[in-house]
Structure formats: structure tokens, C-alpha cells
C-alpha positions in Angstrom: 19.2 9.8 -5.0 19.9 7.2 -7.6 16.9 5.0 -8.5 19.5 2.3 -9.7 18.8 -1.3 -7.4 16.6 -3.4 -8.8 14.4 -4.8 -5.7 12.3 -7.9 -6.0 9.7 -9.0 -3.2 8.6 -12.1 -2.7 5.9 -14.3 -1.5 7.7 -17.8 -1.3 11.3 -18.9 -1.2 11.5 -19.3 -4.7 13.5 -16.9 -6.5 11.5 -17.2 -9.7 7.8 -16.4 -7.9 8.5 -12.4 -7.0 5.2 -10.6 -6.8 6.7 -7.1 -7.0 9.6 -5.0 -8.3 10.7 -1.4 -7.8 14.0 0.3 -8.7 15.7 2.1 -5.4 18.5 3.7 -4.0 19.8 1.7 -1.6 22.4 3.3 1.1 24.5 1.7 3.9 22.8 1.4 7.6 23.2 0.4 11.1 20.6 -0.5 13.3 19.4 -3.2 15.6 16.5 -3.8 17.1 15.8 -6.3 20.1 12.2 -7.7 20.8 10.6 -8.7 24.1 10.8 -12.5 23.2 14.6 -12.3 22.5 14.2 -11.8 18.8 16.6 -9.1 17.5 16.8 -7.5 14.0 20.1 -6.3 12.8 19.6 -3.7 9.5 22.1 -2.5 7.4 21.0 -0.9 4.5 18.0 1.2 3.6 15.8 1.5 1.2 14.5 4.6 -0.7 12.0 4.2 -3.7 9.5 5.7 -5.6 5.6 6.1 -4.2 3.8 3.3 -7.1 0.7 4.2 -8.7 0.1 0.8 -10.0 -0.3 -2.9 -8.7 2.9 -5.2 -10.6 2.8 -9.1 -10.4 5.6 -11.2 -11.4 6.8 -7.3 -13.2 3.8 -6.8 -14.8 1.5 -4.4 -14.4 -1.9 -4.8 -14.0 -4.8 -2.8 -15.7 -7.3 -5.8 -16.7 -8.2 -7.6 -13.8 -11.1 -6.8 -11.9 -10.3 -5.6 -7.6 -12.7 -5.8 -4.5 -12.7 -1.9 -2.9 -12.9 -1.2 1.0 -11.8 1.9 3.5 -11.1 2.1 6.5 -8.8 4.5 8.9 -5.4 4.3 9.3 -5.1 2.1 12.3 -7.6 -0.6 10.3 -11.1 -0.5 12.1 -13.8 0.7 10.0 -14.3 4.0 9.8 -17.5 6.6 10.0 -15.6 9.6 8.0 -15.7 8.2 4.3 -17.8 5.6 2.7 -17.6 4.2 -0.9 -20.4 5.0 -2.7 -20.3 3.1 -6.1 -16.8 1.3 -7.5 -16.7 -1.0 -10.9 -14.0 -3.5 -11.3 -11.2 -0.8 -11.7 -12.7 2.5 -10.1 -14.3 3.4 -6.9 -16.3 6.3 -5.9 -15.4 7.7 -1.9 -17.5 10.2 -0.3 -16.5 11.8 3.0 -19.7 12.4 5.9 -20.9 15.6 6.0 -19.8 16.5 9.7 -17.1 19.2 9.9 -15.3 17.4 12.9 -13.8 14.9 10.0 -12.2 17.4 7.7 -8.4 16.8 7.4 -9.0 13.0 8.8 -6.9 10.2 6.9 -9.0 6.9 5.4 -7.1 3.9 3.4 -8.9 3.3 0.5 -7.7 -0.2 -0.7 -8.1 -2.2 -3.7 -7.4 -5.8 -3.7 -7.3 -8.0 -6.7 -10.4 -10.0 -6.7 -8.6 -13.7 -8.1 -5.5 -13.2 -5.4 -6.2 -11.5 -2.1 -2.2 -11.5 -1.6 -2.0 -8.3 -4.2 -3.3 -5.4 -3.1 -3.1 -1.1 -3.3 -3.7 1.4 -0.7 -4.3 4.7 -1.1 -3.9 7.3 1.9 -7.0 9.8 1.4 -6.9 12.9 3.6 -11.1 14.7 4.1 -11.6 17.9 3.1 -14.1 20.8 2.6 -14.9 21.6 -0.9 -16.3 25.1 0.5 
């Protein structure tokens, strides 16, 4: 794959106010999808990127700015198999219950900037032993 399209996203129509970029490869096609209330989707190009490691805004990235932690499983109710136990302004410490019926469970573990709730960084975090 060629990582060569520049993709912006963005949170208002204006084309100066992107929150995010990523370079993609971006291949022709076809699909359309029709919704109960008469609404259809036609796609015709798909995107294939990167995993990030890091938050962007506006293209920059962010290593300065303080984030508010939380987990939760994958389908977003709170969850009993992993709790964090101490987090600063840029880490976070997540420790799974002791009961063996969680192992290989999935939590989100998600970090939101704390001066812009719209920017935000999940991390899929699968439970298991240490024994």
C-alpha cells in the first residue's frame, strides 16, 4: 500500500479548522448503503491508514497538554474487568480484577484532552494473566 493521500478531518465546515491529519492509501470503491428512514450512503473510495499513537490538532502533535483518563468495555458501559489505579496529566496506570473469568477480555482505555473534550485517544487493551 502506498501511504501517499493526505487526509484532513474536520470539526466545522471550514476548511482551515481540521482537527486531524493522516497520510493513506486511498483505493476505488462501490458500496451503498440504505437506512430505515430512507437515508442512503453511496461510498466510493476506501480508506487505509496507519494505527496513530499520538493525538494531532490543527497537524500538531500533542505532548504538553494535560488529558482526563477513563475505561470502559468495548460497547461503552462501564466495565468491572479493569480499573485505573493512578494516572497524571499524560500517563495512566490500569489494573485488571483478579478473577480468571476476565482474562483475554477487551477495555478502551481513553484519554481525552482536558481543555477540549472534542480530542480524544483510545486505546484497545486486551486482560491477561501474568502467570
Amino acid at each position: 500500500m502506498f501511504y501517499n493521500i493526505l487526509i484532513k478531518i474536520y470539526s466545522s465546515p471550514d476548511p482551515n479548522s481540521y482537527i486531524k491529519s493522516i497520510y493513506a492509501d486511498v483505493q476505488p470503491y462501490l458500496k451503498s448503503m440504505m437506512f430505515e428512514d430512507g437515508f442512503e450512503i453511496n461510498i466510493t473510495k476506501r480508506v487505509f491508514c496507519d494505527i496513530e499513537n499520538s493525538i494531532n490538532i490543527h497537524g500538531n502533535e500533542i505532548f504538553d497538554k494535560s488529558v482526563a483518563w477513563s475505561i470502559r468495555n468495548q460497547d461503552g458501559t462501564s466495565t468491572p474487568y479493569a480499573s485505573t489505579t493512578a494516572s497524571t496529566g499524560n500517563s495512566a496506570t490500569v489494573k485488571a480484577a483478579s478473577s480468571s473469568a476476565y482474562l483475554n477480555k477487551y477495555v478502551v482505555l481513553k484519554a481525552t484532552l482536558s481543555d477540549d473534550s472534542t480530542v480524544f485517544k483510545e486505546f484497545n487493551i486486551q486482560i491477561k494473566s501474568l502467570l
